[in-house]
Residue, then its C-alpha position, 0 to 999 in steps of 0.5 A: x500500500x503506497x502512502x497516499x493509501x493510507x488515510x490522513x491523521x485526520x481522517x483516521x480519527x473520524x467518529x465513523x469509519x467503515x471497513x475499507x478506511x479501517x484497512x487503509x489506517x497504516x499503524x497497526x495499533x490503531x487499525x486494532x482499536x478501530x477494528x475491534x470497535x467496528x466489530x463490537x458494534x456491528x455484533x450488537x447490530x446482529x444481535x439486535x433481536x435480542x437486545x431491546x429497541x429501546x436500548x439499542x441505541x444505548x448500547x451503540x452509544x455505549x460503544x462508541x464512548x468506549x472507542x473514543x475514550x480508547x482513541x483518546x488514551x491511544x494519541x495520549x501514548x503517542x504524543x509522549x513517545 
């Protein structure tokens, strides 16, 4: 993947992102974290029967406030390096 591939420091750091601009994010520890983050929420989508409507929406946003606290703590350990 040549550099103009890869997603700006901007761009990797926009609240959503979907599977094609997570693989184009060049360090692999933020790759991860946003993975694992689309993966949570995309389980929760599937597993919406199970989850009640009126709480679905607390659940993606319970989500998403953990990737963003995650992506804050992860540009906090780059800065110091």
């Amino acid at each position: 993947m040549s550099k103009k591939d890869y997603l700006s420091d901007e761009e990797q750091f926009k609240v959503i992102l979907n599977n094609e601009e997570i693989s184009r994010i060049k360090d692999p520890e933020l790759r991860n974290i946003r993975e694992k983050y689309w993966g949570l929420i995309h389980q929760a989508f599937l597993d919406e029967h199970k989850i009640p409507d009126s709480m679905i929406a607390q659940e993606f946003d319970k989500i998403k406030a953990a990737e963003m606290k995650e992506l804050e703590d992860y540009k906090n350990h780059i800065n110091k390096s």
